[in-house]
Backbone as CSV, one residue per row, in Angstrom:
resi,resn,N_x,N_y,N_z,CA_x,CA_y,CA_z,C_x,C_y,C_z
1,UNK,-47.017,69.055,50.291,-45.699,69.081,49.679,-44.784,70.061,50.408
2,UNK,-45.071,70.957,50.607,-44.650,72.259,51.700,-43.975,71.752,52.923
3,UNK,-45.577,70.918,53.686,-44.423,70.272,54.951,-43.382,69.063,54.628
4,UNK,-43.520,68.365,53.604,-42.704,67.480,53.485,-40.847,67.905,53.322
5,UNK,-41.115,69.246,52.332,-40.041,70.319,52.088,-39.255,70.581,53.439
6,UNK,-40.531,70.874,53.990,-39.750,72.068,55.350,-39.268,70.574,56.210
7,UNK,-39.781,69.227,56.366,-39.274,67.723,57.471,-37.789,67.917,56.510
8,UNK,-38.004,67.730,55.171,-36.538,67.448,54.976,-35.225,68.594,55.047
9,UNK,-35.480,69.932,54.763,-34.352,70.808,55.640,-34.299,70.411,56.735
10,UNK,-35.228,70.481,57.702,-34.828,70.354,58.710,-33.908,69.136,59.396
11,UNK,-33.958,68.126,58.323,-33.130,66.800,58.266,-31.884,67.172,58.368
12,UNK,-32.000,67.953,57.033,-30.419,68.391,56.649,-30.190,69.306,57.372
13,UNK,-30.560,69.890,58.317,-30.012,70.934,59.142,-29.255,70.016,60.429
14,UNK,-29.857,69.487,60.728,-29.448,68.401,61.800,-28.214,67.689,61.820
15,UNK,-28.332,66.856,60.337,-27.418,65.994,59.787,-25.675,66.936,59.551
16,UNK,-25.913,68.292,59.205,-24.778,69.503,59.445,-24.824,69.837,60.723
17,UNK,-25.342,70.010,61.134,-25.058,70.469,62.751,-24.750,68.845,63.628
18,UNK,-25.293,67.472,63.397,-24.480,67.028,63.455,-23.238,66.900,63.216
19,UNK,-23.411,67.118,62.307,-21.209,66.704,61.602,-20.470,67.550,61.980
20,UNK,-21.073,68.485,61.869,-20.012,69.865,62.389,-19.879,69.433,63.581
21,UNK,-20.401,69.571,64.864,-20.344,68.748,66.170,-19.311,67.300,65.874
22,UNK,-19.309,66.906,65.111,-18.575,65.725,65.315,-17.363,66.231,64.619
23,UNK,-17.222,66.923,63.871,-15.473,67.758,63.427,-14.938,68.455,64.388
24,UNK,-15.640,68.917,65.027,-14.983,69.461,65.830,-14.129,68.545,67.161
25,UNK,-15.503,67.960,67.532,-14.863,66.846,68.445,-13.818,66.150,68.304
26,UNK,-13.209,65.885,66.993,-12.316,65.191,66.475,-11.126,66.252,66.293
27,UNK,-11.504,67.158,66.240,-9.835,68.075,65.954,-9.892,68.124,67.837
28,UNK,-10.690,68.128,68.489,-10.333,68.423,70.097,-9.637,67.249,70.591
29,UNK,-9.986,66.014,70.059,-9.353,64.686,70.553,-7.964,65.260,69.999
30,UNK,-7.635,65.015,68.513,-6.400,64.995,68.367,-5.648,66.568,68.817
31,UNK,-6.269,67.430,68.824,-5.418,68.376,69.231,-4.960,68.562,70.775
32,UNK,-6.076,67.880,71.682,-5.925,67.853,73.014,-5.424,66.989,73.932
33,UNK,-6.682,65.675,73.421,-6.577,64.136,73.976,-5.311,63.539,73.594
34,UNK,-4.864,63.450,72.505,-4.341,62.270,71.694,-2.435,63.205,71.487
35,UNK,-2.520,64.170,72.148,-0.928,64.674,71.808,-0.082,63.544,72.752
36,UNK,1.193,63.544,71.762,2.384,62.788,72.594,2.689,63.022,73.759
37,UNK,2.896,64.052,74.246,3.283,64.144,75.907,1.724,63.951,76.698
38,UNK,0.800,63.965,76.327,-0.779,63.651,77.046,-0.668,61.662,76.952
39,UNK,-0.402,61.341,75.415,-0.253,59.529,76.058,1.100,58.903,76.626
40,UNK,1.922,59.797,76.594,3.234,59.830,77.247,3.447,59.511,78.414
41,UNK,1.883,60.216,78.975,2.023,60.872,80.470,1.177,59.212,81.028
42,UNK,0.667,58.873,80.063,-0.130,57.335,80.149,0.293,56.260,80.734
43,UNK,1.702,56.365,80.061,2.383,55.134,80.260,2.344,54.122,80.691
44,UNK,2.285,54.848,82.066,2.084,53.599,82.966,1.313,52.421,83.250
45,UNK,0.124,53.382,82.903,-1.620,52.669,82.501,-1.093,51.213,81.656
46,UNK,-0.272,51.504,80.279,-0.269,50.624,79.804,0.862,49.756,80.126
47,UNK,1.849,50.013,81.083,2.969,49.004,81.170,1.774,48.074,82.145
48,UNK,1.200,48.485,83.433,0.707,47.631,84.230,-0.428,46.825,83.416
49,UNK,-1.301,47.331,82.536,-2.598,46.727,82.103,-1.460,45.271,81.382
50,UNK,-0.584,45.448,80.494,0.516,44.917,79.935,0.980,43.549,81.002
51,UNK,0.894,44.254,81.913,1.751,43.676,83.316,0.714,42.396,83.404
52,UNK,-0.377,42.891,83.865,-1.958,42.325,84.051,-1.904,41.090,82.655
53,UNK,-1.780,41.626,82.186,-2.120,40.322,80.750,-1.278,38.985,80.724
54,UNK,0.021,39.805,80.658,0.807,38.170,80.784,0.685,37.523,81.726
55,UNK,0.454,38.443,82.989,-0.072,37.141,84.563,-1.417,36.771,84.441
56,UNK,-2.188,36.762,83.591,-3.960,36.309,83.626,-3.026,35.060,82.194
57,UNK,-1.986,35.339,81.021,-1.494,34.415,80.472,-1.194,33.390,80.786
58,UNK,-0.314,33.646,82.076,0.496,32.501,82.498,-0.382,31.267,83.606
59,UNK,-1.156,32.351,83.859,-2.234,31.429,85.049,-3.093,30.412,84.472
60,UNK,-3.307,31.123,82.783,-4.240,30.066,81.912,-3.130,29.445,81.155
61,UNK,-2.447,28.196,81.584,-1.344,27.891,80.508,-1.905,26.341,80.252
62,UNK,-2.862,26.361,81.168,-3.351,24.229,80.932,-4.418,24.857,80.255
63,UNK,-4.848,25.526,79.757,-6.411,25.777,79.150,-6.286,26.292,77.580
64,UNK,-7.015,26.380,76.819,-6.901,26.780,75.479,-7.376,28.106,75.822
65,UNK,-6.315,28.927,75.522,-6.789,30.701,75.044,-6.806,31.706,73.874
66,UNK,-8.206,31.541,73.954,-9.059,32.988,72.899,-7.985,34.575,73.196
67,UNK,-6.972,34.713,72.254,-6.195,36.101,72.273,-6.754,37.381,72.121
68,UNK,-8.126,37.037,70.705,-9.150,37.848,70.854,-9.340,38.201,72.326
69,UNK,-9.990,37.750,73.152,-10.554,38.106,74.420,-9.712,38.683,75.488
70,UNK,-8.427,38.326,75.158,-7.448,39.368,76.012,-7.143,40.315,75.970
71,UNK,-7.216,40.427,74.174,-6.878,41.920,73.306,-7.609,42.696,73.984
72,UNK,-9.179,42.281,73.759,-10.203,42.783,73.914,-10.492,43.337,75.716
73,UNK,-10.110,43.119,76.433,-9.701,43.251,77.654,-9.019,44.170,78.392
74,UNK,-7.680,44.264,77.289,-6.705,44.692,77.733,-6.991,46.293,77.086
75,UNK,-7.412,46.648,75.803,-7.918,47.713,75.383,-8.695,48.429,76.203
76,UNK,-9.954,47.515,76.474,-11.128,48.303,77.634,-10.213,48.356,78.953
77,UNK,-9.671,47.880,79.588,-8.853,48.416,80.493,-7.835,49.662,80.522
78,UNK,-7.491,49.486,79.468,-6.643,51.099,79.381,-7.500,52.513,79.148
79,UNK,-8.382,52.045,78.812,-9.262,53.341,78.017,-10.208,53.657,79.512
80,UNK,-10.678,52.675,79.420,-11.027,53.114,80.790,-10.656,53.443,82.099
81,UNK,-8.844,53.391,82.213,-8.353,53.883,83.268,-7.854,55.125,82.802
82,UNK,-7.747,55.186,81.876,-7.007,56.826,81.228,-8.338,57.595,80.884
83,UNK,-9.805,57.111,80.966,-10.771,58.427,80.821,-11.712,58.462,82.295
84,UNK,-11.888,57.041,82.433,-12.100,56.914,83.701,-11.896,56.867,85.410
85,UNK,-10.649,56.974,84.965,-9.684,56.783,86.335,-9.800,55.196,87.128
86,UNK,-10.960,54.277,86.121,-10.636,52.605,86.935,-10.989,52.115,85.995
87,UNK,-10.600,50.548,86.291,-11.301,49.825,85.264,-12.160,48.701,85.725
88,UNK,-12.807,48.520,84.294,-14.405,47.985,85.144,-14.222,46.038,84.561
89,UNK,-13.164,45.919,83.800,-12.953,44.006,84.084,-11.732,43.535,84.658
């Protein structure tokens, strides 16, 4: 009964030192990552990814297109040029 006691603090020690780790991370995004002049500075990322979409639109105009899948596209492309510096579709 003892060790079962001591597996589950130690659960809950984890599960707080998780979270805390993850509060924090989250006041660093928004206090750091996510300020207006930091996606400001973005812009561009998204006029061209933007740019990119309607010409992959217009090229598929005889075909039926899934918007889902562009959305979806066009998101991972920005995120990944603004943390990554490229993008990978």
């Amino acid at each position: 009964m003892e060790m079962l006691s001591s597996v589950i603090y130690l659960a809950f020690v984890l599960v707080f030192i998780l979270l805390t780790t993850l509060v924090s991370g989250t006041k660093i995004c928004i206090m750091e990552l996510f300020t207006l002049k930091r996606l400001d500075s973005y812009q561009y990322v998204q006029v061209e990814e933007v740019r990119c979409l309607f010409q992959n639109l217009i090229r598929s105009t005889e075909t039926p297109v899934v918007i889902k899948d562009h959305l979806f596209t066009i998101n991972l492309n920005i995120m990944s040029r603004i943390v990554l510096g490229r993008k990978y579709m």
